[in-house]
C-alpha positions in Angstrom: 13.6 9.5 45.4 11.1 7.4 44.3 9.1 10.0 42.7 12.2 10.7 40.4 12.1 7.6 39.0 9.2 7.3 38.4 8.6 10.5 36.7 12.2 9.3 34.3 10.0 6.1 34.0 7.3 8.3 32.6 9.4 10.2 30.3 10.8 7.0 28.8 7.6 5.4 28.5 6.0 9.0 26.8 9.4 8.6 24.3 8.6 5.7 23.5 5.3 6.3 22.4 6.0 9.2 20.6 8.5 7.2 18.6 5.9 4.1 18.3 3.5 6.9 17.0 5.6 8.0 14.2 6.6 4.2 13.2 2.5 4.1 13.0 1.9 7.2 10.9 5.0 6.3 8.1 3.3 2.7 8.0 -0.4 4.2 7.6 1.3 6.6 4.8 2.7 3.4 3.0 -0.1 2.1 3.4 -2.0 5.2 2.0 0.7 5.3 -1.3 0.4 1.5 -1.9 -3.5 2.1 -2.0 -2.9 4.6 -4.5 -0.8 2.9 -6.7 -3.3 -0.2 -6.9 -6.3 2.3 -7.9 -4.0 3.5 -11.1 -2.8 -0.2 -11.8 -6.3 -1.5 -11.3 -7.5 1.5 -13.4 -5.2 0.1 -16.3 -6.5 -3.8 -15.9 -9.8 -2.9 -16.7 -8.1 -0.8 -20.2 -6.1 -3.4 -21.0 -9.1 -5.9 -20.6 -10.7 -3.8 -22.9 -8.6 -3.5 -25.2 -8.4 -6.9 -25.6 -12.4 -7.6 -26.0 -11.8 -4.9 -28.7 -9.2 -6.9 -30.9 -11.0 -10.0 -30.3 -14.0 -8.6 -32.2 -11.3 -7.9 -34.9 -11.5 -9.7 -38.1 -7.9 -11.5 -38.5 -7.1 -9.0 -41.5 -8.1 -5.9 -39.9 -5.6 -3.1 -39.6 -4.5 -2.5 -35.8 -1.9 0.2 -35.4 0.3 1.2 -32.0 0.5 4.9 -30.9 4.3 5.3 -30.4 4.6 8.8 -29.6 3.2 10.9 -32.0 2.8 8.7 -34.7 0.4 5.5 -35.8 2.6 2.3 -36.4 0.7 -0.8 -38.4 1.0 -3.8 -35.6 0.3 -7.2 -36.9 -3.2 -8.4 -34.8 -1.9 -11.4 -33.0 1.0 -9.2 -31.6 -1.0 -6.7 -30.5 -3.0 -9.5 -28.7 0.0 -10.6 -27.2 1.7 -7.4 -26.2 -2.1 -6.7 -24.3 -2.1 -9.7 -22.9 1.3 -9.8 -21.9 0.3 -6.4 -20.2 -2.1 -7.9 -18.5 -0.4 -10.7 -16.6 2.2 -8.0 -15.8 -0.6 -5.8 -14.1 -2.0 -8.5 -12.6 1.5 -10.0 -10.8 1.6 -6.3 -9.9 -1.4 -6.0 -8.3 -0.9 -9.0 -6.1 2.2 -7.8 -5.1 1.0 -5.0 -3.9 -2.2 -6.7 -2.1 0.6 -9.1 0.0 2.6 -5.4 0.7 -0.8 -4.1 1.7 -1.2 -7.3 3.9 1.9 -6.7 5.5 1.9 -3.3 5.9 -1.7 -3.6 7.8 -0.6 -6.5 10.6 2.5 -3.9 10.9 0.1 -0.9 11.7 -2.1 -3.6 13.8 0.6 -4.6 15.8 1.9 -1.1 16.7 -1.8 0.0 17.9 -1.3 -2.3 20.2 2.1 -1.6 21.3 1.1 2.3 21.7 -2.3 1.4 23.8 0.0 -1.1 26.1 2.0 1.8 26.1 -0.8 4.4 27.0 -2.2 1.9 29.8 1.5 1.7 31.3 1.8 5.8 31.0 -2.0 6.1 33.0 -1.1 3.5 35.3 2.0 5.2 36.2 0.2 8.6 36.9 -2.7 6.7 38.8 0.4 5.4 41.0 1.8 9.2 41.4 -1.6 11.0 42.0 -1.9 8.4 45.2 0.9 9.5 46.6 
């Protein structure tokens, strides 16, 4: 009788990791997509910062024109230094957005490590009890 339990005990407990497991690997793939999206934002920071040294160099009558689709459009110089530096805050909000995500999603995946290796000890415990009997 007590054998049954025990072995139902197990079964929960071996359910409950596999379920733990699965919250762990969706977290570690956010965590893997976030990372990704940072690279291509962070990729677009340095750009924009470019960019900006660029137009700085400019003198204050030079010519600046805007790609908009296929086709050159004349942009007044201090608008185009604001648009860039507009996108530039934007990025930058962005990319701490997605470093406090990041955060989060990290103390997630470190707190359900810990849950599944609680879990494991539980599980080995639990089979250390049934092989002594």
């Amino acid at each position: 009788m007590a054998s049954s339990s025990s072995s139902s005990a197990a079964r929960d407990l071996q359910k409950d990791l596999e379920a733990k497991a699965n919250d762990l690997s969706k977290i570690q793939k956010d965590i893997s997509k976030n990372h990704q999206v940072r690279k291509k934002y962070t990729i677009q920071l340095g750009e924009n910062e470019l960019v900006l040294k660029e137009l700085d160099l400019l003198n204050e009558d030079a010519n600046v024109y805007k790609l908009i689709g296929p086709v050159l459009v004349k942009q007044d110089l201090a608008e185009a230094n604001a648009n860039v530096k507009k996108r530039i805050e934007y990025i930058s909000a962005e990319l701490k957005r997605l470093d406090s995500t990041v955060q989060d999603l990290e103390e997630k995946q470190n707190s359900k490590k810990e849950a599944i290796f609680k879990l494991q000890q539980r599980i080995q415990s639990l089979q250390a009890g049934k092989a002594k009997a």
